[in-house]
C-alpha positions in Angstrom: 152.7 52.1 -63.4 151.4 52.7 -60.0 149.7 55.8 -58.7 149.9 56.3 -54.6 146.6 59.0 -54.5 147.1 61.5 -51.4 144.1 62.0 -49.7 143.6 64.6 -48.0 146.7 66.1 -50.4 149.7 67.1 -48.3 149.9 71.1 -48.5 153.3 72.8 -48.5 154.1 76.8 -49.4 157.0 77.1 -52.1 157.5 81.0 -51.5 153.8 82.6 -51.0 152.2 79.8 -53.5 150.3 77.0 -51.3 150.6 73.7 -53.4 148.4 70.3 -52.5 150.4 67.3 -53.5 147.6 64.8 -54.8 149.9 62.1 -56.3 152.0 59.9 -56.4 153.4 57.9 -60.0 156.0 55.6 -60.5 156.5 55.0 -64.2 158.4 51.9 -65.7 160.4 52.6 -68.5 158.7 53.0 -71.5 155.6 54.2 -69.6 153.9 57.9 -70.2 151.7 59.6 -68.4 149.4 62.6 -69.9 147.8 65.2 -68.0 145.2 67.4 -69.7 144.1 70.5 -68.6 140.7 71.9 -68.6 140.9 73.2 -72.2 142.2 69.9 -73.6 145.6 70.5 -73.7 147.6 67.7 -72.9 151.4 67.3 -71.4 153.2 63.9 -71.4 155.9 62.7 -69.6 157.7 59.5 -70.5 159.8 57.7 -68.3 162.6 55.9 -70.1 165.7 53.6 -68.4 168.3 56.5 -68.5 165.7 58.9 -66.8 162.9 61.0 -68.4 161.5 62.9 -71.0 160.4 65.6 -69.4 158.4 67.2 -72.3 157.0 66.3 -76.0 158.7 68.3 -78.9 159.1 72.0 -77.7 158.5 73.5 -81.0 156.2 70.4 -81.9 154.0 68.6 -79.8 154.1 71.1 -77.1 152.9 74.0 -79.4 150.4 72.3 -81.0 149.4 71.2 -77.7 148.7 75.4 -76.8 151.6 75.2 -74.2 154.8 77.4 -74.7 158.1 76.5 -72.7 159.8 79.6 -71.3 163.3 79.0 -69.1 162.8 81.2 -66.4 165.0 82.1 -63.1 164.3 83.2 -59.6 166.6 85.8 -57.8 168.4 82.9 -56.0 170.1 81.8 -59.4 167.2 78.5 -59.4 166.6 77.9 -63.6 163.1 76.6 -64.1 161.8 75.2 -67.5 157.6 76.5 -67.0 155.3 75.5 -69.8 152.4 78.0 -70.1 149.0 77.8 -71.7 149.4 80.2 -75.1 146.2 81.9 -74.2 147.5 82.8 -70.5 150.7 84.5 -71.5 150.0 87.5 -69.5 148.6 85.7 -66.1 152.4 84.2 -66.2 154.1 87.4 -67.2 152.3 89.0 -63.7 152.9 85.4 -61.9 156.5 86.4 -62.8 156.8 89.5 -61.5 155.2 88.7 -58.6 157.6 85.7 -57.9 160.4 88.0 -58.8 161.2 85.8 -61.2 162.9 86.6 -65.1 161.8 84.7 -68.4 165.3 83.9 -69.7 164.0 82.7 -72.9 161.1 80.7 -74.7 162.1 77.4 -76.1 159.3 77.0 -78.3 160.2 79.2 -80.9 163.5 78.0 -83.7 163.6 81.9 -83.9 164.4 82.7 -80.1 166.3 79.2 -79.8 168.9 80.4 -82.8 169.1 83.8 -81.3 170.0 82.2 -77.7 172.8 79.7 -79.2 173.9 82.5 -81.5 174.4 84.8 -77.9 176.0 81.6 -76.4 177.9 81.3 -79.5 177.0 77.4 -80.1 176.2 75.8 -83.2 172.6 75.2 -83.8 172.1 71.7 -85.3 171.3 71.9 -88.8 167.7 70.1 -88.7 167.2 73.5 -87.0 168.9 75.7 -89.2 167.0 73.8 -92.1 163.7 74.5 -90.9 163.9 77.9 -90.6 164.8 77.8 -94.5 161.4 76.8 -95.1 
């Protein structure tokens, strides 16, 4: 692994939001990183030889974790995958409207991942459709 720090961090605006780019990681395969918040909830990201895992479990690690993922899209047709701290539901729900942007779904949930294949009409795998037997 090998972190490139930024310092100062190079500030850019994506829309009204000013972000500071602190970082720099380049991962071997095989290698994670984790990032904790301020809370203790932690977020990995594993970098394997075909590409990434971009998340832990959504329904598994990531909940446990305190962090729900919600697909979201902006009014230019962009589709985001957000992961948001389960006790700051709302402060995303008014980021949202603020960014003009729609929560298509959360993916943390078997309950409103059947209910989006069952609108898409795809077959849910059956791990899936076995734990919600339970």
């Amino acid at each position: 692994m090998k972190i490139r720090e930024h310092e100062p961090p190079r500030e850019f605006r994506a829309g009204p939001v000013r972000i500071r780019h602190c970082a720099t990681i380049n991962l071997e395969p095989d290698e994670q990183v984790t990032f904790i918040t301020s809370d203790g909830h932690e977020y990995d990201v594993v970098r394997k030889d075909w590409g990434y895992y971009a998340t832990p479990s959504m329904n598994g690690r990531l909940r446990e974790q305190g962090l729900r993922s919600a697909l979201v899209s902006n009014n230019q047709g962009k589709i985001f995958l957000r992961l948001v701290e389960q006790e700051r539901v709302e402060a995303f729900r008014a980021y949202l409207a603020q960014q003009q942007e729609f929560l298509l779904s959360w993916l943390d949930s078997d309950e409103e991942v059947l209910s989006l294949l069952k609108s898409l009409g795809a077959q849910p795998p059956p791990a899936l459709l076995e734990e919600k037997r339970r």
